[in-house]
C-alpha positions, 0 to 999 in steps of 0.5 A, a space after each residue: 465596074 463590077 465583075 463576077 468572082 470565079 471563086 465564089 461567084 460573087 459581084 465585085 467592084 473590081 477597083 477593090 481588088 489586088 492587082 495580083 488578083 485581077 487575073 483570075 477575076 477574083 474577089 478580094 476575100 478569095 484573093 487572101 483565101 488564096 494567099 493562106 492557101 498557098 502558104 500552105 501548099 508551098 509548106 505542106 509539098 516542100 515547094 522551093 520557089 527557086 525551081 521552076 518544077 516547084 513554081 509550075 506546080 504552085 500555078 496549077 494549085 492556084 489555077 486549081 484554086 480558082 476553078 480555071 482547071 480540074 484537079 488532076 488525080 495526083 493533086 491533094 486538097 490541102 484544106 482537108 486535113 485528113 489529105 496533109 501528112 504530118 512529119 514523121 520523127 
């Protein structure tokens, strides 16, 4: 069965697909593109995945990610790298 990606507006084959994936009806390509991305953001904002704040943040970049919600006027686009701001030392 086919499905439409709500990344990239592509067809799948939704047997193709990371289970993980499946909840944002996404394409396996947006799916790793997610998974960079969120390696990113959790580095760039110093997520700590222990904290439930930290983790509620990372889903509303990821719901974000994958069109599922407006980003808020706060949230940065950390694919832009004027957006990212570099360690001060």
């Amino acid at each position: 069965m086919t499905q439409t990606c709500s990344k990239c507006g592509n067809n799948f084959d939704e047997s193709q697909v990371d289970p993980a994936a499946a909840k944002y009806s996404a394409c396996l390509n947006c799916w790793n593109e997610w998974v960079q991305y969120s390696i990113m953001v959790i580095n760039e904002m110093r997520l700590d995945l222990s904290m439930p704040d930290h983790r509620k943040m990372l889903k509303k970049y990821e719901r974000v990610f994958f069109n599922l919600e407006e980003r808020e006027g706060g949230m940065k686009d950390l694919s832009k790298e004027e957006e990212r701001v570099p360690d001060e030392r």
